[in-house]
N, CA, C and O atoms as a Tinker XYZ file with bonds, in Angstrom:
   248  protein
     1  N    100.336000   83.874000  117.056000    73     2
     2  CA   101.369000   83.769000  118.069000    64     1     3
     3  C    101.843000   85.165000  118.427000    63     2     4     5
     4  O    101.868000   85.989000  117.513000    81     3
     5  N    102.322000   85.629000  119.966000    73     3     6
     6  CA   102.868000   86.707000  120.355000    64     5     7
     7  C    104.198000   86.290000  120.798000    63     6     8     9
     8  O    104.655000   85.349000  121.446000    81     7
     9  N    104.805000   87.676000  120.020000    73     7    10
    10  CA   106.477000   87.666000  120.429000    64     9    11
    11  C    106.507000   88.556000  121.297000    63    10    12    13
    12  O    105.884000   89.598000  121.092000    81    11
    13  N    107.113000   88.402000  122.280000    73    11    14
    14  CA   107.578000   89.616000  123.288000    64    13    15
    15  C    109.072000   89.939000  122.782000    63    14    16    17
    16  O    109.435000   91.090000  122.539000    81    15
    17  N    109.745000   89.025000  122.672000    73    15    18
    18  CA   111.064000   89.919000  121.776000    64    17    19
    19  C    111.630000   88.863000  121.088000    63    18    20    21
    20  O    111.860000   87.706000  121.439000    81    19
    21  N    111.888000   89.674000  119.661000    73    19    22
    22  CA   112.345000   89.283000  118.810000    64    21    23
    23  C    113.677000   89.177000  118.636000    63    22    24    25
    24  O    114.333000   90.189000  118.882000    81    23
    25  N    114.385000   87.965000  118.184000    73    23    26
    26  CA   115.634000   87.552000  118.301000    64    25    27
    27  C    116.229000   87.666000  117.559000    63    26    28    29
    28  O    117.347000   88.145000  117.747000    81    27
    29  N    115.651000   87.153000  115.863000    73    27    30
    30  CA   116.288000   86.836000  114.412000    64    29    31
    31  C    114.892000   87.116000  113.990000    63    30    32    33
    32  O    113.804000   87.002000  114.555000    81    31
    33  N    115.279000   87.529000  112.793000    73    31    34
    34  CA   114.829000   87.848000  111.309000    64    33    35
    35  C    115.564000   87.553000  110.298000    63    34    36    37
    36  O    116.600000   88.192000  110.112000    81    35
    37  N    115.155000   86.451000  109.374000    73    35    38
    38  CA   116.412000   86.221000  108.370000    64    37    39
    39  C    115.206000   86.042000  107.129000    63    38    40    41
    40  O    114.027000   85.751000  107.332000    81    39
    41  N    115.721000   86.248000  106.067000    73    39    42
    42  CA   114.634000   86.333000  104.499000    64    41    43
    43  C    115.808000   85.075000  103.813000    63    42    44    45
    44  O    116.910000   84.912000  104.336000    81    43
    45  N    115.410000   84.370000  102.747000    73    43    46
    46  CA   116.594000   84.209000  102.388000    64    45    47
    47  C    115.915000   83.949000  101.321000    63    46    48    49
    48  O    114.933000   83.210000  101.395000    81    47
    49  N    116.456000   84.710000   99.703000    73    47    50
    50  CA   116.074000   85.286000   99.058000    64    49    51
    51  C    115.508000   84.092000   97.629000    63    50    52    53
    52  O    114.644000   84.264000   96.769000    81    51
    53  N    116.470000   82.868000   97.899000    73    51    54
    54  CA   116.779000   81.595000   97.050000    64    53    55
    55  C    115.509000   80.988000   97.197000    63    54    56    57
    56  O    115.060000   80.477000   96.171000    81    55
    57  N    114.641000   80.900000   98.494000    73    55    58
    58  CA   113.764000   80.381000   98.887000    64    57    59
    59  C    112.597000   80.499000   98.991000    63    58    60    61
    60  O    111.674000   79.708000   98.801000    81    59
    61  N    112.663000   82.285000   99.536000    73    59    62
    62  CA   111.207000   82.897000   99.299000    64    61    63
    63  C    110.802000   82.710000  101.265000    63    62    64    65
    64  O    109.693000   82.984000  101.724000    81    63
    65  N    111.919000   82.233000  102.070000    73    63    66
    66  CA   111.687000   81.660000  103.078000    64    65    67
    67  C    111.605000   82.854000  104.211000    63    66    68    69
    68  O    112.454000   83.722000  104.007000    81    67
    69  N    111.058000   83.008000  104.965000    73    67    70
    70  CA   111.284000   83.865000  105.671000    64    69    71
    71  C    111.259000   83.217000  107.182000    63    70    72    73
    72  O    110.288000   82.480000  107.357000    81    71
    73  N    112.219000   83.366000  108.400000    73    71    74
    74  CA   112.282000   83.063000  109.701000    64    73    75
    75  C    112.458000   84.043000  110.603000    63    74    76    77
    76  O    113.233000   84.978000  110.404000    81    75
    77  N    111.799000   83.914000  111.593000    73    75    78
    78  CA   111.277000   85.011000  112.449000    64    77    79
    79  C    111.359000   84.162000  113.871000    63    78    80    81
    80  O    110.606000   83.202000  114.037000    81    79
    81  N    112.313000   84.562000  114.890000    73    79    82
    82  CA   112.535000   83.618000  115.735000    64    81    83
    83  C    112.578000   84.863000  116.838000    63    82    84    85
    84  O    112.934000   86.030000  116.676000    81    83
    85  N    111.998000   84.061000  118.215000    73    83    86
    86  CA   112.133000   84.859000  119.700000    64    85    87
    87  C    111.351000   84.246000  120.426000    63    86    88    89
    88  O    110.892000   83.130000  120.183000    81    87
    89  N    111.038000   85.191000  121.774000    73    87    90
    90  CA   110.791000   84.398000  122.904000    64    89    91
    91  C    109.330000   85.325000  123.173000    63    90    92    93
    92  O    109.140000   86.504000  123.470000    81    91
    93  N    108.493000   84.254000  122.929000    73    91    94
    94  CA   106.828000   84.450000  123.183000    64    93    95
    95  C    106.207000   84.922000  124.853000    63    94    96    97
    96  O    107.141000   85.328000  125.544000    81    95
    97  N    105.391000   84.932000  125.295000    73    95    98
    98  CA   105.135000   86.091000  126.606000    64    97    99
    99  C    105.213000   84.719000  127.530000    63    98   100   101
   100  O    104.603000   85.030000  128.553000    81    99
   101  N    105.562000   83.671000  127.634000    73    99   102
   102  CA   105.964000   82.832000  128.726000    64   101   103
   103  C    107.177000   82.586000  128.764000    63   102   104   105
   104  O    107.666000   81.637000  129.377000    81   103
   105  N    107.889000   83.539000  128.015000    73   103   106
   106  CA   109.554000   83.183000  128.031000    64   105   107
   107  C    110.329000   81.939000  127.271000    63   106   108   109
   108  O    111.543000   81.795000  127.121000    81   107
   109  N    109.303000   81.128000  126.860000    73   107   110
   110  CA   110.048000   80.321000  125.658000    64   109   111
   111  C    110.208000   80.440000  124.320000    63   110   112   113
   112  O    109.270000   80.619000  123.544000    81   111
   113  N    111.911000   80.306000  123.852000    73   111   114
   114  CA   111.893000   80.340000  122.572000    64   113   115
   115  C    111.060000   79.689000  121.423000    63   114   116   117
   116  O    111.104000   78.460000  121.393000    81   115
   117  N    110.271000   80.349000  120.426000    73   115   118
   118  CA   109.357000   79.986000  119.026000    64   117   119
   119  C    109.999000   80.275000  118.180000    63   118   120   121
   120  O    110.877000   81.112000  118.393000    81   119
   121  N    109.824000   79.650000  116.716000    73   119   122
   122  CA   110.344000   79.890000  115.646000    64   121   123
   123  C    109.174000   80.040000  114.741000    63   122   124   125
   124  O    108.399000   79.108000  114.950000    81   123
   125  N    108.700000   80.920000  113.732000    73   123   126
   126  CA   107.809000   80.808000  113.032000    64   125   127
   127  C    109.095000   81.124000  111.418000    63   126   128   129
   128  O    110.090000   81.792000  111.137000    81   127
   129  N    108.009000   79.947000  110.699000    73   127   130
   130  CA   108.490000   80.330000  109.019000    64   129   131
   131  C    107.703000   80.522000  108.109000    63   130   132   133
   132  O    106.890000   79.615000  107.933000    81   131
   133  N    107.626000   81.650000  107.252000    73   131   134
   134  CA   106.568000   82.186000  106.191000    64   133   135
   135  C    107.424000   81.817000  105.030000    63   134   136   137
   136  O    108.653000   81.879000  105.036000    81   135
   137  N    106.676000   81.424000  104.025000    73   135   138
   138  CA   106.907000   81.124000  102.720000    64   137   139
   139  C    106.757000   82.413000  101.805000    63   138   140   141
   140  O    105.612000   82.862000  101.753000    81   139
   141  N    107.469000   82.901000  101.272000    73   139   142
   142  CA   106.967000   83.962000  100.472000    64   141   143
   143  C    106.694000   83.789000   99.474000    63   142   144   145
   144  O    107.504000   83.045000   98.922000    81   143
   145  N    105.619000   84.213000   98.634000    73   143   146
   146  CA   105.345000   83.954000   97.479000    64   145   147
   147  C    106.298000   84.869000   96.184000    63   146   148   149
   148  O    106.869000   84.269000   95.273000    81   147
   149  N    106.315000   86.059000   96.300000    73   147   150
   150  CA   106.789000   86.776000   95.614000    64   149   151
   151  C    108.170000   87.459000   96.089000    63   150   152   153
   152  O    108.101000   88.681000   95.955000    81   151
   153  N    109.179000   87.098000   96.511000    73   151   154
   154  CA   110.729000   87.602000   97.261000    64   153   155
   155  C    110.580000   89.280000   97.068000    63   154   156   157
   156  O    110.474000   90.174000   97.908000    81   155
   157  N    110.621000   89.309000   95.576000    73   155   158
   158  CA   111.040000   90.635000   94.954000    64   157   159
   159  C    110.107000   91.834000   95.457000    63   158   160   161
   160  O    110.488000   93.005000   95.486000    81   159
   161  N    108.601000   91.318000   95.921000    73   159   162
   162  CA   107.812000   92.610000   96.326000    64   161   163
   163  C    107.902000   92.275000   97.519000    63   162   164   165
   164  O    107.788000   93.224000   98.295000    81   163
   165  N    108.089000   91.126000   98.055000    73   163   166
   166  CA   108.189000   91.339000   99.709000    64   165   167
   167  C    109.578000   92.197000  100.339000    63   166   168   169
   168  O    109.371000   92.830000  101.374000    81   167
   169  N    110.561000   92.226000   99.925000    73   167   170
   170  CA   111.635000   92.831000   99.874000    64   169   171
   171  C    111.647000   94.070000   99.432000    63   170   172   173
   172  O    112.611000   94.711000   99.850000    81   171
   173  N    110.732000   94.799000   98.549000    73   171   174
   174  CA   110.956000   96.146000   98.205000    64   173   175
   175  C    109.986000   96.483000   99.208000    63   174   176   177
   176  O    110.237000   97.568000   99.733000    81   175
   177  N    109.020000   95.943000   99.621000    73   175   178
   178  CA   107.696000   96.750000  100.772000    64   177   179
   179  C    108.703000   96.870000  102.090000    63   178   180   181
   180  O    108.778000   97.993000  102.589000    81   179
   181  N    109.362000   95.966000  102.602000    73   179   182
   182  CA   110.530000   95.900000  103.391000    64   181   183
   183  C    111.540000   97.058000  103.346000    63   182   184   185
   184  O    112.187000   97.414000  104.331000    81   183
   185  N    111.613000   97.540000  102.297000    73   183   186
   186  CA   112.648000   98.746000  101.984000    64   185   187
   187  C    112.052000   99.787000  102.139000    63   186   188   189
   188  O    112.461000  100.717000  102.834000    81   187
   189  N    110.828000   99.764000  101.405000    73   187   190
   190  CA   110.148000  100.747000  101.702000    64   189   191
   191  C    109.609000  101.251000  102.949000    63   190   192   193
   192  O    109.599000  102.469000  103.129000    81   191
   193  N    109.101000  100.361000  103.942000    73   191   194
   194  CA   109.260000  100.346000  105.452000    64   193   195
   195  C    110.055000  101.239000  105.904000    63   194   196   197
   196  O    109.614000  102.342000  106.228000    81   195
   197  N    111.348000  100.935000  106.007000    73   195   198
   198  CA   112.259000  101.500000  106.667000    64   197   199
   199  C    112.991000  102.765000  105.717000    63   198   200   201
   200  O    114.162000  102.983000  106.029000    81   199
   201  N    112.385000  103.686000  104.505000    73   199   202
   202  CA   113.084000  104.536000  104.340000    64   201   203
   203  C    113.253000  105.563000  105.247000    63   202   204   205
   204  O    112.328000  106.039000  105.905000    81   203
   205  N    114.533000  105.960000  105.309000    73   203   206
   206  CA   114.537000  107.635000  106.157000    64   205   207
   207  C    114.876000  108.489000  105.631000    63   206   208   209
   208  O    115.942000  108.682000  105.048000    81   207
   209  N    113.764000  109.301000  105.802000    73   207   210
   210  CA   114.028000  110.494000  105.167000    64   209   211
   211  C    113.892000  110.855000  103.744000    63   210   212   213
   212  O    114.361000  111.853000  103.197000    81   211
   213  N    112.958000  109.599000  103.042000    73   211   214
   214  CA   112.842000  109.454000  101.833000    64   213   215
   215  C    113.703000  108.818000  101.254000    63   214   216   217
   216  O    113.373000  108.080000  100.326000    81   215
   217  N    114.743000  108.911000  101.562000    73   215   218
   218  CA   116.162000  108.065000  101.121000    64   217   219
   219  C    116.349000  106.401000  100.913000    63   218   220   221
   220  O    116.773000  105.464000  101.590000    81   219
   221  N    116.057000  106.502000  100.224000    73   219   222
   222  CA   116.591000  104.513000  100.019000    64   221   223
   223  C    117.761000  103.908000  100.848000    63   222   224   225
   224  O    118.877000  104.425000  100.808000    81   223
   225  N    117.394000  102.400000  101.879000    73   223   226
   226  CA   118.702000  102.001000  102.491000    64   225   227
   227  C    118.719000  101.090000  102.019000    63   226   228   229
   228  O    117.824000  100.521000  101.394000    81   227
   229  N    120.373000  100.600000  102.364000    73   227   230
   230  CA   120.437000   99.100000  100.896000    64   229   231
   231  C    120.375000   98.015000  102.433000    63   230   232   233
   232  O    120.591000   98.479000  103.552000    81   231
   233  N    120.063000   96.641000  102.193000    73   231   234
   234  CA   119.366000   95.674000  102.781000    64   233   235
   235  C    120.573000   94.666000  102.568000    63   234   236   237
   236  O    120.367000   93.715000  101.814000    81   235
   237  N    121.804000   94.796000  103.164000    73   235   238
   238  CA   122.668000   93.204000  102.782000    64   237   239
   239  C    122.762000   92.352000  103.863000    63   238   240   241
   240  O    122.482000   92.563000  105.043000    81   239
   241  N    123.366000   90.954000  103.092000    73   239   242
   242  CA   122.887000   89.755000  103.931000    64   241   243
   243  C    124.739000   89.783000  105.393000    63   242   244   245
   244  O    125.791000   90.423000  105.376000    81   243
   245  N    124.308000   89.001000  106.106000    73   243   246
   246  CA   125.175000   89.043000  106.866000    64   245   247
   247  C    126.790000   88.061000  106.216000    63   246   248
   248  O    127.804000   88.011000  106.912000    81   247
């Protein structure tokens, strides 16, 4: 599936669940959900992603 823009991103950590929601290249809203197998390394590769500057950023929930 293609997202043209992304709306939500939510992990939720209890679950392993991951939701990824926006609006695909004909303009209607999709929702896709990944199961994660492992929370704890999907979440540190996630951190690791986005360091700046080498610096660790902390990741809290809303």
């Amino acid at each position: 599936m293609h997202m043209k823009k992304l709306k939500k991103l939510r992990f939720d950590e209890d679950t392993g669940a991951l939701k990824i929601a926006g609006e695909n290249g004909f303009g209607k809203d999709k929702t896709v959900y990944v199961d994660v197998e492992n929370p704890e390394l999907f979440l540190n590769a996630i951190k690791s992603a986005f360091q700046m500057g080498g610096k660790d950023i902390e990741l809290t929930p809303e």
